[in-house]
Each structure stands twice: as C-alpha cells, then as structure tokens.
N, C-alpha and C positions, 0 to 999 in steps of 0.2 A: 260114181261121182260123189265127190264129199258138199256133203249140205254147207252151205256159205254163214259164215259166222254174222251172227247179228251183231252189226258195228252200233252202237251206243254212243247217243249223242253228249259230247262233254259237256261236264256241269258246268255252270257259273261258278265264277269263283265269288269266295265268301266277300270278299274286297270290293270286287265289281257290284256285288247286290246291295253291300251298303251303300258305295258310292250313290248306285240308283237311288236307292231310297230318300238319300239324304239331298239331293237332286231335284228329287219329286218335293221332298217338305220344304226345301227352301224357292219354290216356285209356288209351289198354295202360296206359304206366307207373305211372297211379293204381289201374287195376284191379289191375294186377301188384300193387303194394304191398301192398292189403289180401285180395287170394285167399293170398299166399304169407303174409301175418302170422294167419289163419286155417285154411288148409290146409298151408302150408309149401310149399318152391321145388320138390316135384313133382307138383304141383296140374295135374289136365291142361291142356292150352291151351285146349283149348274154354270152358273154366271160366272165362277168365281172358277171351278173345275175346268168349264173351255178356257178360261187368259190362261191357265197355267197347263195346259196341256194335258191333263189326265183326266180319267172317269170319277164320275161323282164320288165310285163307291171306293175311290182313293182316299177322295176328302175325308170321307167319313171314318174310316182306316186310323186315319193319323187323328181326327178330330171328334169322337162321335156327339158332341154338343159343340154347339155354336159359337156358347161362352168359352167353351176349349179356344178355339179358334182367334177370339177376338182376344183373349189374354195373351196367348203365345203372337201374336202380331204384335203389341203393347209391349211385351220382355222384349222383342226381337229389335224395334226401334230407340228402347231405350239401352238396349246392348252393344248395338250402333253409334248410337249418340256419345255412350261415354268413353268407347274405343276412340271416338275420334280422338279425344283431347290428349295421348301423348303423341299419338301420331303427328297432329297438329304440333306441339311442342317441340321436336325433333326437325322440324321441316322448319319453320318462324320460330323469329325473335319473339319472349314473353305477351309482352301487349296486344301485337299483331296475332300469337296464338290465340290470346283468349278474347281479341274480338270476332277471328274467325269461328270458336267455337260458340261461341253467343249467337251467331249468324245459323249454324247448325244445330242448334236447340232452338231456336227458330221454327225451322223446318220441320223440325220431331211435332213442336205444338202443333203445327197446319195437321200435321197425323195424326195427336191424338184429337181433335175436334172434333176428326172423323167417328171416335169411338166413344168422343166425351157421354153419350146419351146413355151408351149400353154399361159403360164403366160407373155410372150413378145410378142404374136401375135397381140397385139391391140384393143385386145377386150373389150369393157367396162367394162365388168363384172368382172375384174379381177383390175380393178383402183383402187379401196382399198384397195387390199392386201399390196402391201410394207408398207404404212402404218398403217396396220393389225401386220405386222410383228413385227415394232419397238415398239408398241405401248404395244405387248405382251412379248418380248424375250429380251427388253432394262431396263423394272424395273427386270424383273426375275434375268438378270444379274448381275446389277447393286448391289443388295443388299447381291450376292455370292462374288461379290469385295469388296463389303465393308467390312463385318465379316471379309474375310481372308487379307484385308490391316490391318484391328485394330486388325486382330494377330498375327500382322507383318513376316504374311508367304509370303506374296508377295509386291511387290513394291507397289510402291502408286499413281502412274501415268501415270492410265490406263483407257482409257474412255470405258464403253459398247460398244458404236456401233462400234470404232474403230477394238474392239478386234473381233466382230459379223463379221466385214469383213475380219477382217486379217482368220478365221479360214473359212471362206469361200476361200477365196484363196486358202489357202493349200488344201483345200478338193477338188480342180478344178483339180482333175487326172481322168484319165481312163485306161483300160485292167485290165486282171486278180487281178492283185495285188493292186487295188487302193483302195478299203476301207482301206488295212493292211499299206497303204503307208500314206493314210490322218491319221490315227491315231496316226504313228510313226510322225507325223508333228507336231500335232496337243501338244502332249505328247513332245516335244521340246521346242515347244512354253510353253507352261508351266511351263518349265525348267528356260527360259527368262524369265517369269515373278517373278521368286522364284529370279533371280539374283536380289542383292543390296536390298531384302527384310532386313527391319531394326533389325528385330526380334519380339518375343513375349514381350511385356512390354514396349517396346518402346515407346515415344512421339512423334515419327513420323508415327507412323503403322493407322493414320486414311490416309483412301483415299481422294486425291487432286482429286478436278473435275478444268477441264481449260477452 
C-alpha cells in the first residue's frame, strides 16, 4: 500500500493577511478613541485590547509606546475630519456644507479633549501634531469658505485657522450638557458669519484672505 500523501494546509493569502491586519489597526484606533475619551490616555491596554477584540500583545505589535498610540488616534480623527469637508461639499449647497462641517470639527474637539492632557505633556512624539493639524484641517476649511463666500452665503473675511480657534473656544465646556451647548455655539457662530454676507451674484462674495 502506498503511504498517503501529506496534504498541506493552504496558505493565507497575502491580501487576506493585510486585510486582517489592517482590520485589527483600524479597531485598536476606534477602541482607543472612545476608552481614552472615557477613561482618559492612561486607561490600561487590556481595556482598550478587549473593546477591540484582540490580545494585548496585538496592541503592542502595532503600538509598542503609548504615545504611539495616542498620536495615531489624533492623525486618524484629524484625517477624518478633513475627509469630511468635500464629501460634505458634494452632497450640500456651500453654506449648508460648511455649517455641517463646523458641526464635525465640533466633534473632533470632544476627542481631542480626550487627549488634550497627553498632547501637552512634553513629549516629543507628539511635536508634530499641531502642525499635523493645520496642515490637514486649514486647506479642508479653507476651500468650504471659499464656495460659500463666492455664494455669497457668508461674509468674506474670514481666515481658516482664526475660525479653527474661535470654534475650539466655544467647544471648551464641560458637564452633562456640553456637546449640546458647543453645538448651540457653534450653530451661532455660523449665524455671524451668514451676517453682512453680500448674497448670491454678488461681486463681492469672493473671500478676502488678510
């Protein structure tokens, strides 16, 4: 009798292991987001490895410092955020677009709050981000002002990052009611910038930069 051939179990394919992988990273960095906007950026890791479904020594894989971790949740919200704004633009008329995107940068603040602590501790790993930030969230803006100045839905002399800060201000509340308070803020200001808009047609509805 002929000995039985060893059958060999099929590899993975190269495709399917990235998919996994990339799977796995993009579930840490969601579980990250909401363990640290709950418990804050020293939340243990196990904490953070069960919401996303894998072993610790996954986290530590993709992240082997903490500050790893807390950066690449910070890039990943702010990569988010400024995807929104053509998407937004395609879907809404000018105005409408970039009040809904003021409304989601909104949101991004409630997440960085979460990281505001560990993002000012001094740590080098985190010296790029600010200008991470402008770098992503200042042309995203920029180009929701412009549309809706040249539709003359909103005024025309209004810088990005001035507004990126004014809308961080307002979003600096806290207790129960302070998402529903930064929004009713947030949705004012908006209001302000709709004041002295020239109108549609206008020869003044391009935006001034100063």
């Amino acid at each position: 009798m002929k000995p039985l051939k060893k059958v060999e179990k099929p590899k993975a394919h190269p495709r399917s292991v990235r998919a996994d992988a990339q799977r796995n990273f993009d579930a840490l960095l969601e579980a990250a987001k909401a363990v640290f906007a709950e418990s804050g950026v020293d939340a243990p890791v196990r904490e953070i490895a069960a919401r996303a479904g894998v072993g610790v020594a996954t986290v530590y894989r993709h992240f082997p410092r903490r500050s790893d971790l807390v950066a690449a949740v910070f890039r990943r919200e702010v990569d988010a955020c400024s995807a929104a704004a053509p998407e937004l633009a395609r879907e809404h008329d000018p105005g409408d677009a970039l009040a809904r995107w003021l409304r989601r940068y909104t949101s991004f603040i409630a997440t960085k709050r979460g990281l505001a602590a560990a993002l000012h501790s001094g740590d080098p790993a985190f010296d790029a981000l600010p200008g991470y930030f402008r770098e992503r969230l200042e042309p995203a803006l920029e180009t929701l002002l412009d549309a809706a100045a040249s539709a003359g839905q909103i005024r025309a002399d209004v810088e990005p990052y001035e507004l990126l800060r004014a809308v961080g201000n307002l979003s600096a509340t806290n207790g129960e009611d302070g998402g529903l308070h930064s929004r009713r803020m947030v949705d004012l200001l908006v209001d302000g910038l709709r004041y002295g808009a020239p109108g549609a047609g206008s020869p003044k509805g391009k935006r001034r930069s100063r």
